[in-house]
Backbone as CSV, one residue per row, in Angstrom:
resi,resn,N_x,N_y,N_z,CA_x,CA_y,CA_z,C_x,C_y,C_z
1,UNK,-6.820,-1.365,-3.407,-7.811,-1.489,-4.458,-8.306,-2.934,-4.476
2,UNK,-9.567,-3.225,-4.568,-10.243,-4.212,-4.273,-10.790,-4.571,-5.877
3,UNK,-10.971,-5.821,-6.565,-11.408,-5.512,-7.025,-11.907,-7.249,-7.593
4,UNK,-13.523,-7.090,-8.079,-14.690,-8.457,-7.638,-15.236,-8.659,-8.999
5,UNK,-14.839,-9.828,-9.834,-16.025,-10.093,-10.872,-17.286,-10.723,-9.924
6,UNK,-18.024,-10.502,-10.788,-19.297,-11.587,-10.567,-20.886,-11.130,-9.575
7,UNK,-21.931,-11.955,-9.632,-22.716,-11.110,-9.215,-23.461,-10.116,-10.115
8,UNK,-24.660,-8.951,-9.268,-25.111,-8.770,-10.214,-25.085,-7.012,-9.658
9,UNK,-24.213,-6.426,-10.693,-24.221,-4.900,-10.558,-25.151,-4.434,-9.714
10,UNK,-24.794,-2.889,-9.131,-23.612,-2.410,-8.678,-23.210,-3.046,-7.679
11,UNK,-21.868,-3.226,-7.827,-21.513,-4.099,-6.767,-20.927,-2.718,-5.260
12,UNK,-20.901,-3.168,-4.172,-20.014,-2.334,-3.116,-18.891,-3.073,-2.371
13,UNK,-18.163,-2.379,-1.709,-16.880,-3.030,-1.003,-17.057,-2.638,0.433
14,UNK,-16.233,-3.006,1.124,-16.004,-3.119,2.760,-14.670,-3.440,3.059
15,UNK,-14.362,-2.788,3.880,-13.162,-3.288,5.023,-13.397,-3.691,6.489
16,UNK,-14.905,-3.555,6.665,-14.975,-3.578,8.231,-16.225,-4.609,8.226
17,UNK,-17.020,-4.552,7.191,-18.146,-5.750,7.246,-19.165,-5.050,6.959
18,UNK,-19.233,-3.934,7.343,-20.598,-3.228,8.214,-20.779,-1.814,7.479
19,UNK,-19.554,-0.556,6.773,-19.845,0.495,5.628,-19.232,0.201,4.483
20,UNK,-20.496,-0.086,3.963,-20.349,-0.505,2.211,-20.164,1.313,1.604
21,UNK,-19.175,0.750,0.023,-18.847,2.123,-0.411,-18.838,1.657,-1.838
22,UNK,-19.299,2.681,-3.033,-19.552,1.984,-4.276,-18.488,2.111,-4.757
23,UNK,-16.943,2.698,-4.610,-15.765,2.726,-5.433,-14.886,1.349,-4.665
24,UNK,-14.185,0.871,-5.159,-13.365,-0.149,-4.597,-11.803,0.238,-4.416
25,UNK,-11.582,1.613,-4.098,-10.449,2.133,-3.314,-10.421,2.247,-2.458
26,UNK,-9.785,1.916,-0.913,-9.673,1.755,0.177,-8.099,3.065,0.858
27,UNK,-8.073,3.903,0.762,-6.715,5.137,0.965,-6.541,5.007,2.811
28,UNK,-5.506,5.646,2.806,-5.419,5.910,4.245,-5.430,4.170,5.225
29,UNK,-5.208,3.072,4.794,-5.191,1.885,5.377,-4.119,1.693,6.021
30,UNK,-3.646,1.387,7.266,-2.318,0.842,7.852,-2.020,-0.929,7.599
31,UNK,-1.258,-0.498,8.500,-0.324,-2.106,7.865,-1.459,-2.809,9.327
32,UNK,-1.464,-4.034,8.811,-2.819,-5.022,9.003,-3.346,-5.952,8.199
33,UNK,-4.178,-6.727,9.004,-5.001,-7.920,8.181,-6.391,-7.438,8.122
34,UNK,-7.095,-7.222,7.175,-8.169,-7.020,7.046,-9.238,-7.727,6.100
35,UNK,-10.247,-8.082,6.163,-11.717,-8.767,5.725,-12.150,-8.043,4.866
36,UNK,-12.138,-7.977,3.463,-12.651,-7.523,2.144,-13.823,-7.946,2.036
37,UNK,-15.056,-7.449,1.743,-16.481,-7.633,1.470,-16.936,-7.290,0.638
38,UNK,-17.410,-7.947,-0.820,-18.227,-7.266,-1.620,-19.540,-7.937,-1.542
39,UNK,-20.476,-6.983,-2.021,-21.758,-7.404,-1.962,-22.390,-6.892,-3.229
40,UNK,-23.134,-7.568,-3.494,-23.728,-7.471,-4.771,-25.290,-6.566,-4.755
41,UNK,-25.846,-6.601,-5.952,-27.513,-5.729,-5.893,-28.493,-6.529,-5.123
42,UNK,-27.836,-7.963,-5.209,-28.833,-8.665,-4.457,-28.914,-9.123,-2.841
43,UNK,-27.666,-7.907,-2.719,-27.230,-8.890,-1.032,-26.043,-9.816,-0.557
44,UNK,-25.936,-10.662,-2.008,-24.990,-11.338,-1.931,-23.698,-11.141,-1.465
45,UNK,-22.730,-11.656,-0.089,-22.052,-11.113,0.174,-20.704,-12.052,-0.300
46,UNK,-19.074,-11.706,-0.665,-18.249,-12.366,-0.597,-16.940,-11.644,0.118
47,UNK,-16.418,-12.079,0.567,-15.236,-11.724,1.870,-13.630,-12.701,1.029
48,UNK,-12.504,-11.773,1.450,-11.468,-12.489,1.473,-10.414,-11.967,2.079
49,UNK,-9.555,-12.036,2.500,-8.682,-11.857,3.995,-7.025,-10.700,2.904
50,UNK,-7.130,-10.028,3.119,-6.021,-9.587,2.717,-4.806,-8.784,4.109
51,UNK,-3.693,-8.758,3.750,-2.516,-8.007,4.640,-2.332,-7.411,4.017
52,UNK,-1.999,-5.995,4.322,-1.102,-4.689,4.083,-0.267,-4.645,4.844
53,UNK,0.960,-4.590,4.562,2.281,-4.604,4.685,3.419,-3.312,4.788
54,UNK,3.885,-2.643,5.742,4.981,-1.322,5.548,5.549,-1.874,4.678
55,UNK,6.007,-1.175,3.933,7.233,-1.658,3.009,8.303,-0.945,4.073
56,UNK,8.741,-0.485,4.984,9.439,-0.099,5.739,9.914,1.278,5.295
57,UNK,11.218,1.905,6.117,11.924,3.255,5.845,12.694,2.738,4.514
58,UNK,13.012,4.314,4.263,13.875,3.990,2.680,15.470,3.932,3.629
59,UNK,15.985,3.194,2.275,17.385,2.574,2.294,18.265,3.351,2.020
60,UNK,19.448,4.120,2.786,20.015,4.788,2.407,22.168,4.513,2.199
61,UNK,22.259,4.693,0.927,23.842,3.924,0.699,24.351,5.095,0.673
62,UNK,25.825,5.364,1.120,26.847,6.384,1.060,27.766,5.879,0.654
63,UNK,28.981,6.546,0.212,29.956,6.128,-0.480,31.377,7.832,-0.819
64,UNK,32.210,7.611,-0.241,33.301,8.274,-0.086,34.200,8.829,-0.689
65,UNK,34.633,9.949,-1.037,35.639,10.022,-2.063,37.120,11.060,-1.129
66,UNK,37.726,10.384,-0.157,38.671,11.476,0.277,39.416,12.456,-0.054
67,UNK,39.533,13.683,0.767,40.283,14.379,0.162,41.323,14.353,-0.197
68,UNK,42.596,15.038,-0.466,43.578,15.135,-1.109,43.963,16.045,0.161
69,UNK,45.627,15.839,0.608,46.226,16.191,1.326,46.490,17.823,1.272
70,UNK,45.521,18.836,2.053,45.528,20.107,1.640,44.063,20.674,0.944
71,UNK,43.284,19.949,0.265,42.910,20.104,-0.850,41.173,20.012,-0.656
72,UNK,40.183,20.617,-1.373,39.065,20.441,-0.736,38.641,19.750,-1.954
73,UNK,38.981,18.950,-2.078,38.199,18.079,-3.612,37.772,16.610,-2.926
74,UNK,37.244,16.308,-1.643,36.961,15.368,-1.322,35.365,15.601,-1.711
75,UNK,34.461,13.819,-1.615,32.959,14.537,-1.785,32.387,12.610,-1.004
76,UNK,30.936,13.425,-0.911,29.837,12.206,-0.476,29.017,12.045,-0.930
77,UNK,28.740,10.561,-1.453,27.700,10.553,-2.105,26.823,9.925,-1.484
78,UNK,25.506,10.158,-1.489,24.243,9.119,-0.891,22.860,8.549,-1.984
79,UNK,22.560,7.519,-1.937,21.725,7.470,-2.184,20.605,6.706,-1.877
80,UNK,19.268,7.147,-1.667,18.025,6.668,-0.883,16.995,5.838,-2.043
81,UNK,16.666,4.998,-1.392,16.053,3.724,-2.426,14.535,3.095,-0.936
């Protein structure tokens, strides 16, 4: 989400320089550096450099509870973060 005071309504956005779009949500973006563009009613253009970042795979902790000699009361726990 992009988002530009200033200038003079409606404003549009860009990720590539070149297809302007009048909402300033950008979906579906990979991890990268990319050139933000808004442009104004008059032409006016302003740019600023942003990264998108993986936040990577989720984190997953386990933790043990053994059984009992004979006995099925052992258990596992996990949990993903």
């Amino acid at each position: 989400t992009a988002t530009a005071t200033g200038g003079t309504a409606p404003l549009q956005y860009s990720i590539d320089g070149t297809t302007y779009q009048a909402g300033n949500v950008f979906s579906g973006v990979g991890s990268g550096t990319y050139t933000v563009s808004v442009k104004d009613a008059n032409g006016c253009i302003g740019t600023t450099t942003v990264t998108v970042s993986n936040s990577g795979a989720a984190t997953v902790t386990a933790g043990s509870i053994t059984a009992s000699c004979g006995n099925s009361n052992g258990s596992i726990t996990a949990t993903a973060t």
